[in-house]
C-alpha positions as CSV (number, residue, x, y, z in Angstrom):
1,X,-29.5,95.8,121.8
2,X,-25.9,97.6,121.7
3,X,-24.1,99.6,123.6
4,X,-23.7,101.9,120.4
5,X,-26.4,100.7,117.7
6,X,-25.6,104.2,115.9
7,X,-22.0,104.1,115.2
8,X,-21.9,103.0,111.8
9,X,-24.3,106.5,111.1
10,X,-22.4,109.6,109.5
11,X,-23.7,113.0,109.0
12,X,-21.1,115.2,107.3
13,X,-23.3,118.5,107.0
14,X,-26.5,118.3,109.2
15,X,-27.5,117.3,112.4
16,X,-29.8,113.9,112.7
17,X,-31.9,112.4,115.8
18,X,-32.3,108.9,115.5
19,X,-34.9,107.3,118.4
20,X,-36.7,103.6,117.8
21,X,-40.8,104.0,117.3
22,X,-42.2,99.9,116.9
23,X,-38.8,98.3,116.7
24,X,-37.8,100.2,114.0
25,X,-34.9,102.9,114.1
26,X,-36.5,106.3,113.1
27,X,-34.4,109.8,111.8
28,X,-35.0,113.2,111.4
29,X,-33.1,116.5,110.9
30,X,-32.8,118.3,113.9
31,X,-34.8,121.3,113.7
32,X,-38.7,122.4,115.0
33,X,-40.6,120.5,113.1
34,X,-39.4,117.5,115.4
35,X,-40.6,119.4,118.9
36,X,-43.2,117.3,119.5
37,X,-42.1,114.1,118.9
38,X,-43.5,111.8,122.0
39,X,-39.8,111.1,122.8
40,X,-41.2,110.9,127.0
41,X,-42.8,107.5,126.1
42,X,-40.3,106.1,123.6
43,X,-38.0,102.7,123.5
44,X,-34.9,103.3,124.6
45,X,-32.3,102.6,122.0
46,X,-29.2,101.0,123.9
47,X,-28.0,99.3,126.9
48,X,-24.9,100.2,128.6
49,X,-21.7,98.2,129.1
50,X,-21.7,95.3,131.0
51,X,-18.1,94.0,132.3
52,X,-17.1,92.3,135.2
53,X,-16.7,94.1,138.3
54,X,-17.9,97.2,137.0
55,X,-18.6,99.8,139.4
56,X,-22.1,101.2,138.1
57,X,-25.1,99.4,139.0
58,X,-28.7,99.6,136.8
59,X,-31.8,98.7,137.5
60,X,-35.7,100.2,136.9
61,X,-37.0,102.9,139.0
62,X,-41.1,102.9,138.9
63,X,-42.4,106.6,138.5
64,X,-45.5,106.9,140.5
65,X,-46.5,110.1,139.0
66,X,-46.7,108.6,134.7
67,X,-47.1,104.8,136.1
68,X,-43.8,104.3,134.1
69,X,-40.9,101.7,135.0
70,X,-37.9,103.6,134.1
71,X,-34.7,102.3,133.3
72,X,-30.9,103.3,135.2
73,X,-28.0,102.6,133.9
74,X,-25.8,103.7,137.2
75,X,-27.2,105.0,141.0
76,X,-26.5,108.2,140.0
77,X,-29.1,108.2,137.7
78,X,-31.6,106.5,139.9
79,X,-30.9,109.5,142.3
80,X,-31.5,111.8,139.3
81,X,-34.4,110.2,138.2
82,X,-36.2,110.4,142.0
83,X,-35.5,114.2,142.0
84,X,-37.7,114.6,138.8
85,X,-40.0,113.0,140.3
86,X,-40.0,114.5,143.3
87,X,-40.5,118.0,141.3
88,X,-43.8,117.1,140.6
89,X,-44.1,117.9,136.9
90,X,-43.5,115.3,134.8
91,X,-46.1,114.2,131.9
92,X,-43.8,111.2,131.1
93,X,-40.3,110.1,131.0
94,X,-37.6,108.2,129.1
95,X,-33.8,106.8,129.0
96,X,-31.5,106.2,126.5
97,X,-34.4,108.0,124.3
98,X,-32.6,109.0,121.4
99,X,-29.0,109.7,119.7
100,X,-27.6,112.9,117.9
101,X,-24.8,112.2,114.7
102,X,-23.7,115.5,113.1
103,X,-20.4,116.5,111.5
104,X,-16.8,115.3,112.7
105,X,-18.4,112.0,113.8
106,X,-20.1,113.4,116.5
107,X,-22.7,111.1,118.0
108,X,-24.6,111.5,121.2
109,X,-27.0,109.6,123.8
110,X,-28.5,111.8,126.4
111,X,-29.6,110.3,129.4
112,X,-33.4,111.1,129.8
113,X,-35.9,112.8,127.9
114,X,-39.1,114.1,129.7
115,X,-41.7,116.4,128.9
116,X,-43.3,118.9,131.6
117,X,-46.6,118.6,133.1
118,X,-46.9,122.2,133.5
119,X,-46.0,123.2,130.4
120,X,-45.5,120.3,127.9
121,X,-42.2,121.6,127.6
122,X,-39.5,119.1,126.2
123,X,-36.6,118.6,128.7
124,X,-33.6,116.5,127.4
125,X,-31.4,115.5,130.7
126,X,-27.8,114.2,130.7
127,X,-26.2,113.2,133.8
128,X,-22.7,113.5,134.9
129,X,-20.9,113.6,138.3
130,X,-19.4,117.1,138.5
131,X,-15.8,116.0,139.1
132,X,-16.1,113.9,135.8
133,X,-17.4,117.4,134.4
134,X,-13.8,117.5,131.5
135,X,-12.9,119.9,129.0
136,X,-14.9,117.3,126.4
137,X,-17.4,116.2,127.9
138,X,-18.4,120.3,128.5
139,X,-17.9,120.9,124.4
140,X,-20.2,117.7,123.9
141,X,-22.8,118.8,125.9
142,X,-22.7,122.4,124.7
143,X,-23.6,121.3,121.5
144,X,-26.4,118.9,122.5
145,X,-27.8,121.8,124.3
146,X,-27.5,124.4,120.8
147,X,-29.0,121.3,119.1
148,X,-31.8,121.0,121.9
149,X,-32.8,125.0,121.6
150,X,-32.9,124.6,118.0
151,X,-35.4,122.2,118.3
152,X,-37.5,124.2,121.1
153,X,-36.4,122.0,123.7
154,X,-34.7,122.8,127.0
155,X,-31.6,120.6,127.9
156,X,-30.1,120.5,131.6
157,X,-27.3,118.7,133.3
158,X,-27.4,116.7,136.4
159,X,-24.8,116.1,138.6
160,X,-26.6,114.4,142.2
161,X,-27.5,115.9,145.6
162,X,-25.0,116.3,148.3
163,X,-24.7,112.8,150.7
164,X,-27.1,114.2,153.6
165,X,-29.4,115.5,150.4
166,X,-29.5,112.3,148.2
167,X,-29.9,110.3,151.8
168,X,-32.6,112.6,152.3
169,X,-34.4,112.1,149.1
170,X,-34.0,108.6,148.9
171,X,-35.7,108.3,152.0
172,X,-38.9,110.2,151.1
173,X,-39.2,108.6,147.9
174,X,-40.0,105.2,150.2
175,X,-43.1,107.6,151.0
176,X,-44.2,108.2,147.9
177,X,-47.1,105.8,146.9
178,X,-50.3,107.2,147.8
179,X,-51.3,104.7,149.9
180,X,-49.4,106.9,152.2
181,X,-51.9,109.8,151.7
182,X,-54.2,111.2,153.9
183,X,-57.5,112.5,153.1
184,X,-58.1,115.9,152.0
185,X,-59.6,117.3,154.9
186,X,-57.0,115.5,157.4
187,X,-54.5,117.7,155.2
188,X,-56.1,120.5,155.2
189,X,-56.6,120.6,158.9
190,X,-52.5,119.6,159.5
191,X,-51.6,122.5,156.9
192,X,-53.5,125.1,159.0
193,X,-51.5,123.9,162.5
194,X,-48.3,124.4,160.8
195,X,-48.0,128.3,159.6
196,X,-45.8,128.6,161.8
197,X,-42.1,126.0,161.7
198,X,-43.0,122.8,164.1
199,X,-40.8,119.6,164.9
200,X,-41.7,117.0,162.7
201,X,-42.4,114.5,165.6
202,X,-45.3,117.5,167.1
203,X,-46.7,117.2,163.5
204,X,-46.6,113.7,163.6
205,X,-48.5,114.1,166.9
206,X,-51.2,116.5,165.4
207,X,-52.3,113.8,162.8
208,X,-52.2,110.6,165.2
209,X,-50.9,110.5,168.7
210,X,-52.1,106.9,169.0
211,X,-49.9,105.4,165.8
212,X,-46.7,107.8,165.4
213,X,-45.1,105.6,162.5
214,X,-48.3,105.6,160.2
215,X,-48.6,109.7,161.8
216,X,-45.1,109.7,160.3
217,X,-45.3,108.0,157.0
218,X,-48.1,110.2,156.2
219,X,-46.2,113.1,156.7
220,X,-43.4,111.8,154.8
221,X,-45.8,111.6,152.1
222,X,-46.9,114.6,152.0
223,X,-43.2,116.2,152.0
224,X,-42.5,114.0,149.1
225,X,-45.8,116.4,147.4
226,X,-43.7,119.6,148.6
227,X,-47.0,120.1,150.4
228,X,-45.0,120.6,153.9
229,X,-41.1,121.1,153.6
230,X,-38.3,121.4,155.8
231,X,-36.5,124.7,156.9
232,X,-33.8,122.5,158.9
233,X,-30.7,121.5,157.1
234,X,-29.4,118.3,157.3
235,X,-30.4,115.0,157.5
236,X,-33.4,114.5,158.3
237,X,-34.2,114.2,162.3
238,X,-37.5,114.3,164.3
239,X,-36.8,117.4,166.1
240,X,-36.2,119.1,162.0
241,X,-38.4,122.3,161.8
242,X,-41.2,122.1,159.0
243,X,-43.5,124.3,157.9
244,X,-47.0,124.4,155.3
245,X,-44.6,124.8,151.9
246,X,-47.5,127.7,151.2
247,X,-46.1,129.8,153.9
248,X,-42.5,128.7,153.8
249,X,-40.2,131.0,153.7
């Protein structure tokens, strides 16, 4: 697989997506007929670079949520790739899904594709550190997003979490198999204490005093679901304030 398996394709008056279905390289006009192609489940159709000493790391990420092993091509991705899952609506996900070509050689590979559990909305994702954010890189990606709304799909741009934030997230997503989970009415009855902000480590208390770390990791869990959140900023501390996200404010 290459780096750029598209750059001998031209387009000199319309706008093609090219994605692989099989093994075998598939194209289409952009345009609505193509909204619903299952692009969230797809091959992905190149690799990255690979030199020595390079300073981007890849990897595969397993999504917990669509029982998918995702691929990275850099840590910020990975981090990019935990806060869709942590969103909680995702019906499947992709990288390196797909390539635009269109006129004056342009030729693009988003980052992700995934499609919304809430909605089955199409979401095509590209991800860029904000200070790498130059004049063409901006033009590129206004045009994938014009091509993306002429298809019916959204498009957004990534750019990480803050350090405390992506510390913060990296260390709930240890939490976020289920096996962490507690049982529904154990949940329900923690939710109904909190209505009011509590220190985590109190929480902790009020579903095991006897085993705080498993009292922990369950909580942990359940902040991964959003279903208790944090009204403290900063990293994240036993004495942080959290509160049923149903009543947050």
């Amino acid at each position: 697989m290459h780096h750029d398996p598209y750059r001998h394709v031209l387009s000199q008056d319309r706008y093609l997506l090219l994605w692989q279905e099989n093994g075998e390289t598939k194209q289409k006009h952009v345009g609505p007929d193509i909204v619903s192609i299952g692009l969230e489940d797809t091959e992905r159709v190149r690799v990255g670079r690979s030199y020595p000493h390079r300073r981007h790391y890849d990897g595969v990420y397993p999504v917990i949520e669509t029982r998918q092993s995702v691929w990275y091509e850099s840590m910020l991705e990975l981090q990019c790739l935990m806060q869709l899952e942590h969103a909680g609506d995702l019906a499947g996900i992709s990288t390196q899904p797909m390539c635009f070509v269109g006129p004056n050689r342009f030729r693009h590979y988003p980052d992700f594709f995934y499609r919304r559990s809430s909605d089955q909305t199409g979401v095509v994702v590209d991800v860029r550190a904000r200070e790498r954010m130059d004049e063409p890189t901006r033009a590129r990606y206004g045009l994938t997003a014009a091509l993306c709304r002429s298809i019916g799909w959204e498009y957004e741009v990534m750019h990480g979490l803050t350090d405390w934030a992506a510390m913060n997230l990296e260390w709930l997503s240890a939490f976020r198999h289920p096996r962490f989970a507690l049982p529904v009415p154990a949940i329900e009855q923690l939710l109904s204490h909190i209505t009011q902000p509590i220190s985590f480590i109190e929480a902790a208390k009020l579903i095991d005093s006897r085993a705080p770390e498993l009292a922990k990791a369950h909580l942990y869990h359940l902040m991964w679901r959003r279903e208790v959140v944090t009204i403290s900023d900063g990293p994240f501390c036993e004495e942080m304030l959290i509160i049923d996200a149903q009543v947050a404010p």
